[in-house]
C-alpha positions in Angstrom: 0.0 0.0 0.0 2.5 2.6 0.8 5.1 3.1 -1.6 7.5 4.8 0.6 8.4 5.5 3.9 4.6 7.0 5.1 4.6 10.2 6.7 1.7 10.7 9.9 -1.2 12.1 7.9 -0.7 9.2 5.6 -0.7 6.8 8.1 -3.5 8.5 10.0 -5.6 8.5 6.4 -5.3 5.1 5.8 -6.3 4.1 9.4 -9.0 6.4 9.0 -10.3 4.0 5.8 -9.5 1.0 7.1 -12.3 2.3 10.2 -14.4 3.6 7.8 -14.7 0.2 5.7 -14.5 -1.8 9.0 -17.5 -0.1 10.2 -19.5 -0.4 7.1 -19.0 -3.8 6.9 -20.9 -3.9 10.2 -23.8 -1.8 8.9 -23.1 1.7 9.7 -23.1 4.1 7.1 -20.4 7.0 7.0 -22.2 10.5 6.9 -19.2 12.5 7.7 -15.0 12.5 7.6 -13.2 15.2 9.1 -15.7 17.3 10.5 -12.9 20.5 11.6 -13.9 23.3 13.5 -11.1 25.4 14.9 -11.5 23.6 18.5 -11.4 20.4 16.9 -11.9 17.4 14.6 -13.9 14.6 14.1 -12.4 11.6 12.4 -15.8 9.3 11.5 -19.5 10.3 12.1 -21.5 7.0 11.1 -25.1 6.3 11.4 -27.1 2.8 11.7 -30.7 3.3 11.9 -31.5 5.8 14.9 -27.6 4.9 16.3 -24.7 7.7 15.3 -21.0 7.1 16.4 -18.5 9.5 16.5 -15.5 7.7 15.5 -11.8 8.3 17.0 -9.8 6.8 14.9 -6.2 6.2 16.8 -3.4 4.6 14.2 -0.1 3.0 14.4 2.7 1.6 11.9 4.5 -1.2 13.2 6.6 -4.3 12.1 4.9 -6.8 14.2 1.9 -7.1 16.5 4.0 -7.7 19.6 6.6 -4.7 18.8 5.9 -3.0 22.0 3.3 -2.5 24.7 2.0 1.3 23.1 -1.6 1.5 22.5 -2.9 3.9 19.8 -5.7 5.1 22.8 -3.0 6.1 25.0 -2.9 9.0 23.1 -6.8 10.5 24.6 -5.7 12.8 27.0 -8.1 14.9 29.0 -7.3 17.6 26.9 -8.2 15.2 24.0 -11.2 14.5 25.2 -12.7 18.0 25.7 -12.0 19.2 22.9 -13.5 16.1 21.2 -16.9 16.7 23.4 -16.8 20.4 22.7 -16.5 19.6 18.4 -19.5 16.9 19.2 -21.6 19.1 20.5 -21.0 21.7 17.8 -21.5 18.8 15.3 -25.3 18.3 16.8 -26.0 21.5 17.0 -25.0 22.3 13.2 -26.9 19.3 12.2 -30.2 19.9 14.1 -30.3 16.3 15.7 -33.4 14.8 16.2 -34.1 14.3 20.2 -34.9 10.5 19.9 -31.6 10.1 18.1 -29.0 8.0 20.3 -25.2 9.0 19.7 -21.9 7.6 21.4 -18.1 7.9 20.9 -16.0 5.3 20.4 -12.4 5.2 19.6 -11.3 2.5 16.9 -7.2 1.7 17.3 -5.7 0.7 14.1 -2.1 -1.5 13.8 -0.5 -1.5 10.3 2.4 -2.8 8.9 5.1 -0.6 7.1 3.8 -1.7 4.0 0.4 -0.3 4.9 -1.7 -3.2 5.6 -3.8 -3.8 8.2 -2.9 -6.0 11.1 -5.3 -5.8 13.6 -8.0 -3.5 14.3 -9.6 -2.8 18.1 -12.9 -1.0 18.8 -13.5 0.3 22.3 -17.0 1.3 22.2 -19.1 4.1 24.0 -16.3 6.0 25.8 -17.0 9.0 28.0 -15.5 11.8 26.4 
């Protein structure tokens, strides 16, 4: 997949599609990518009936699995997760979300390999920013 040596928005893009395929395959649809405001970003929004997810999407390049005991997550700070309830709640209020619509965060960790490829995928679901 990559061609050369992948620079951190290319890794972060391509963990960002491997989520975005991963969670379609599981019946969610994606209705946004990269919602930016000044105060923050949202990686995924993704919808499944009345169900919306905003998606974290936390990615690493390694060589093997067992490399080292780093987490992608370990990167949510507090201040990570502020801002990432602050952009939410801009998000919903941009949108005009319905009141009987149910919405979570959940923060999907994605390992791949140097060449690009996906070696394991975690997804910690409904997280309290």
């Amino acid at each position: 997949m990559f061609h050369k040596k992948p620079n951190k928005q290319e890794i972060g893009q391509r963990g960002e599609d491997v989520a975005a395929k991963y969670l379609e395959e599981r019946g969610f649809k994606v209705i946004d990518r990269n919602y930016r405001r000044p105060w923050g970003e949202i990686d995924l929004v993704v919808q499944r009936d009345k169900e919306v997810g905003f998606i974290e999407v936390k990615t690493v390049s390694r060589v093997t699995l067992s490399e080292d005991d780093y987490e992608p997550e370990d990167n949510l700070h507090p201040w990570k997760l502020k801002r990432l309830r602050r952009i939410i709640q801009t998000y919903v209020l941009a949108k005009n979300f319905d009141d009987d619509i149910d919405w979570q965060v959940d923060v999907i960790s994605v390992y791949l390999d140097l060449a690009g490829e996906t070696l394991k995928i975690d997804w910690l679901e409904d997280i309290t920013p």
